[in-house]
C-alpha positions as CSV (number, residue, x, y, z in Angstrom):
1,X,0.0,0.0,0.0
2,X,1.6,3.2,-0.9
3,X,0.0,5.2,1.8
4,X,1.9,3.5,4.5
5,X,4.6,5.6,5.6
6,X,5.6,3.6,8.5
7,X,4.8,0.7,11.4
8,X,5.1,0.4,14.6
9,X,5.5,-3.5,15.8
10,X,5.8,-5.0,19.3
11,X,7.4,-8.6,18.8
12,X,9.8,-10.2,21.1
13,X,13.5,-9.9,20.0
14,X,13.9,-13.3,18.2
15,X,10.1,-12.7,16.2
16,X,11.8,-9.0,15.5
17,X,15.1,-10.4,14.1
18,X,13.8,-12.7,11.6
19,X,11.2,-9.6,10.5
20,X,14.5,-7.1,10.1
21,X,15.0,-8.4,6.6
22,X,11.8,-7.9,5.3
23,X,11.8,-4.4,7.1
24,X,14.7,-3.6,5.1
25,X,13.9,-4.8,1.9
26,X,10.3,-2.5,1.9
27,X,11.6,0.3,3.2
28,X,9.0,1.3,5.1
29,X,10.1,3.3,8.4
30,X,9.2,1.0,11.1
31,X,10.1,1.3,15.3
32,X,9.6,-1.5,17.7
33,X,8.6,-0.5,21.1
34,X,9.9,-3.9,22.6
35,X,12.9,-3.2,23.8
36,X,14.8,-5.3,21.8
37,X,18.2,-3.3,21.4
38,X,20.4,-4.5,18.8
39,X,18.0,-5.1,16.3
40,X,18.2,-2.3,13.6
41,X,19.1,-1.3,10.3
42,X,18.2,1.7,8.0
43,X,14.5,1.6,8.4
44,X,14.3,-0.7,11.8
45,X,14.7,1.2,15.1
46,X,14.3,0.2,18.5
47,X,13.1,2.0,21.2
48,X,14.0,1.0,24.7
49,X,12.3,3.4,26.9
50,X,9.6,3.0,29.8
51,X,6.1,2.0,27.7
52,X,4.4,5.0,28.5
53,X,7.4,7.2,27.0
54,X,8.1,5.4,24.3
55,X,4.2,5.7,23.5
56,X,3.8,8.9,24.3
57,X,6.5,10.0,22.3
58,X,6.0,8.2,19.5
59,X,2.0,9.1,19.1
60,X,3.3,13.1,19.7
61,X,5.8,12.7,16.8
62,X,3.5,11.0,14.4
63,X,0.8,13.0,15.1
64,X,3.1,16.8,15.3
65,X,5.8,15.9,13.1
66,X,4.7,13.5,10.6
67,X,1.4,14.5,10.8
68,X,-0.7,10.8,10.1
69,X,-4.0,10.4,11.1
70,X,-4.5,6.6,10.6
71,X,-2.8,3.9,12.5
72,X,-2.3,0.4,12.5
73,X,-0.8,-1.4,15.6
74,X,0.7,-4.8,15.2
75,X,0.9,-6.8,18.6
76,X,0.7,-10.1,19.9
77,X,-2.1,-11.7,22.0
78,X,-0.5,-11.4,24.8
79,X,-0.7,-9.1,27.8
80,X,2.2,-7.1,27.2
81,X,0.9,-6.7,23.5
82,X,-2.7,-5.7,24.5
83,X,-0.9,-3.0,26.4
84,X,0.9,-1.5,23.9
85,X,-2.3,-1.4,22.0
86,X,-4.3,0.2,24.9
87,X,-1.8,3.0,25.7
88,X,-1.2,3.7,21.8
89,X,-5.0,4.0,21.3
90,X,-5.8,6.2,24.3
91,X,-2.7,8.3,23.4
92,X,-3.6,9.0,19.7
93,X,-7.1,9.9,21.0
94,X,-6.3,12.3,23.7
95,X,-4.1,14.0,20.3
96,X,-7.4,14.5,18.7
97,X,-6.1,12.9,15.4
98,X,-6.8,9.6,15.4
């Protein structure tokens, strides 16, 4: 899809290595927010920040900076991953945007 300018995945480090190739290869800008260090490349970063920073900061940049309106979170089943999901939605509605 060419409207996606970037993603925004919580996996755990080994599911995020294997997905760094493919990352690469689209170039689309993507961040994990798992805390996997280590695990980058041109258009992989990782952020390894307390959740509610790294959430925070990442809605306030895509919404200020980038200026997106639509989202789409990636997460796993899991609790961890319905937490990311939570915090990322209630933060991108408090913005107003999203």
């Amino acid at each position: 899809d060419p409207t996606v300018v970037g993603a925004v995945a919580w996996l755990p480090p080994a599911a995020l290595q294997s997905l760094a190739p493919l990352v690469e290869s689209s170039e689309v800008a993507t961040v994990s927010v798992s805390g996997a260090a280590g695990v980058e490349g041109r258009y992989l970063r990782a952020w390894t920040m307390p959740r509610s920073q790294e959430v925070d900061g990442l809605v306030s940049y895509m919404l200020g900076t980038v200026r997106v309106s639509r989202f789409a979170v990636l997460y796993p089943e899991t609790e961890s991953g319905n937490d990311y999901l939570d915090r990322f939605s209630a933060a991108a509605r408090a913005g107003g945007e999203a």
